[in-house]
C-alpha positions, 0 to 999 in steps of 0.5 A, a space after each residue: 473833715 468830719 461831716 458835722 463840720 461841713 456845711 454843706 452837710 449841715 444844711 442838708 442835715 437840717 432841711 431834712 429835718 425840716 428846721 429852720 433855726 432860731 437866733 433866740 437860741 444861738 443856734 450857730 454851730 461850729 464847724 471848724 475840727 481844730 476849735 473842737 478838739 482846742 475846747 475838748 482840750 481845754 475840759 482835761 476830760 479822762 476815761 472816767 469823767 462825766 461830762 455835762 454838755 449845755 446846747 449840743 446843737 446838731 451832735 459835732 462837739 458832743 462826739 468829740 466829748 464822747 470819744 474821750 469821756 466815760 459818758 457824755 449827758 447833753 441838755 438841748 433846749 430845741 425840742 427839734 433837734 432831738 432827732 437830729 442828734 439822735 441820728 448824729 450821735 447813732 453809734 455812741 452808747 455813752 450819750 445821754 440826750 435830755 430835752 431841757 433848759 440849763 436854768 431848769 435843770 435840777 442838777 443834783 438829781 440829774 447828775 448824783 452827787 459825784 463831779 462832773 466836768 462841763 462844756 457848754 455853747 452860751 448863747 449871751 442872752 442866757 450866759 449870766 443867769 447861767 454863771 449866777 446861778 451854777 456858781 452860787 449854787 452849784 460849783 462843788 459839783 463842777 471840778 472845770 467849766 468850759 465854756 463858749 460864749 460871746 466875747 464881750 461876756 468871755 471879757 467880763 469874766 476876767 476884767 480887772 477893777 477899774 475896767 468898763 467891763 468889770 462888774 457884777 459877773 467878773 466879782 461872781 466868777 472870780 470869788 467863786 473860781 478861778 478864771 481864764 479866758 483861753 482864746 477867741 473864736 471868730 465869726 468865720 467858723 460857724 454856721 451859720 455865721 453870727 454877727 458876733 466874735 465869741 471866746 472859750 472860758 475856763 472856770 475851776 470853782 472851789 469848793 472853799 472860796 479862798 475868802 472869808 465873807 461871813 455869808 455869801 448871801 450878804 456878799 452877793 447883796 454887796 456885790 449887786 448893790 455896788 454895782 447897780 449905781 456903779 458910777 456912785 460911791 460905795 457909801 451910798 449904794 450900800 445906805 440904799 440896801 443895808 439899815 446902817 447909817 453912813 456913819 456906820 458904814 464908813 466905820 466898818 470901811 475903816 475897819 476894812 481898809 477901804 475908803 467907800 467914798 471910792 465907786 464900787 467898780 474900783 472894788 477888787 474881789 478881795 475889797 469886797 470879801 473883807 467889807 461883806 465878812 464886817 456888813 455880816 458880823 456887824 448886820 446879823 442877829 
């Protein structure tokens, strides 16, 4: 067993350091090999990727990354663990540590404009903001997105219309990548031990979303509008935000095959794409 997942090693490792950690930050580290090997894995990293990990934490994953990875970029957010990690990550000349937070990143000029495979550990407080913002604006520069977050969030993701837990990020995620929860983490193996369960995801953004929305601004004020009434009808939610009368937006639902008297957390991801393509054509100037 490595020493990074020993906890004994971890607490002597941090005191020595002299931190205490922060749960704002998710600061749970996982200390279990086989779970690290499993997320490595599941990234298909090959002698030549980059691999762009969020919240390294003490360096166990990151080492894993670099063994397979060309070169390895690790954003930590805790200024405290600089050090940490680079005493840990010593003997590896293909790591990158960058002091800095994901929402603040900009990506294009870190990374170039080549792809990049990314590994992230979410905290859930800054999971969804996250997805939002790599999705709609970043996802031809990630080929594969693993990522380890909450279970109730890893869920979310990949709910189906209808659910409690379809919303908002499950229609983001899925129109813009496909979307898999791979397997569950418990509580057992991290230190230390979280009050939740977590679970690993797997994104592959396309470049080309498959559907056709006319504009993906207008798809994405649908899709938000939809859902902050979410136990409303789609008719009113929509009246609410776009200056068409209902008449007019029961015509284009029509038009769409969809009846928007429906509420909009039965909408599938397709249902939402076809009614965004005719609000677009029909709204645009």
């Amino acid at each position: 067993m490595s020493k990074l997942t020993n906890p004994g090693f971890v607490t002597q490792l941090l005191s020595s350091h002299g931190i205490r950690l922060r749960k704002k930050w998710g600061q749970n580290f996982l200390v279990d090999e086989n779970i690290l090997i499993k997320i490595v894995s599941a990234a298909e990293i090959e002698c030549g990727d980059h691999v762009l990990e969020i919240g390294p934490g003490i360096g166990a994953l990151t080492r894993e990354l670099a063994l397979r990875a060309d070169r390895v970029t690790a954003l930590e957010i805790d200024e405290r663990l600089i050090p940490v990690l680079k005493e840990t990550l010593a003997e590896y000349d293909n790591i990158t540590i960058i002091r800095q937070d994901a929402m603040d990143v900009d990506y294009p000029g870190l990374l170039g404009d080549k792809p990049v495979k990314l590994v992230a550990n979410m905290p859930y407080n800054v999971a969804t903001p996250l997805f939002y913002r790599w999705l709609k604006q970043h996802r031809q520069q990630f080929p594969v997105m693993v990522c380890m977050l909450q279970k109730e969030v890893a869920q979310r993701i990949v709910a189906k219309p209808g659910s409690k837990e379809y919303g908002t990020l499950s229609v983001v995620c899925q129109f813009a990548a496909k979307t898999e929860l791979l397997f569950t983490v418990p509580r057992t193996v991290f230190f230390p031990r979280p009050e939740i369960s977590s679970a690993v995801v797997r994104l592959r953004p396309d470049a080309a979303t498959q559907y056709d929305v006319g504009d993906e601004a207008v798809f994405f004020r649908v899709v938000e509008a939809v859902f902050s009434q979410r136990r409303k009808m789609a008719l009113n939610t929509l009246h609410a935000v776009f200056p068409l009368s209902k008449g007019e937006l029961t015509e284009l639902g029509a038009e769409a095959d969809l009846d928007l008297a429906r509420r909009g957390e039965t909408l599938s991801v397709a249902e939402f794409a076809n009614l965004s393509r005719l609000l677009y054509n029909k709204t645009a100037v």
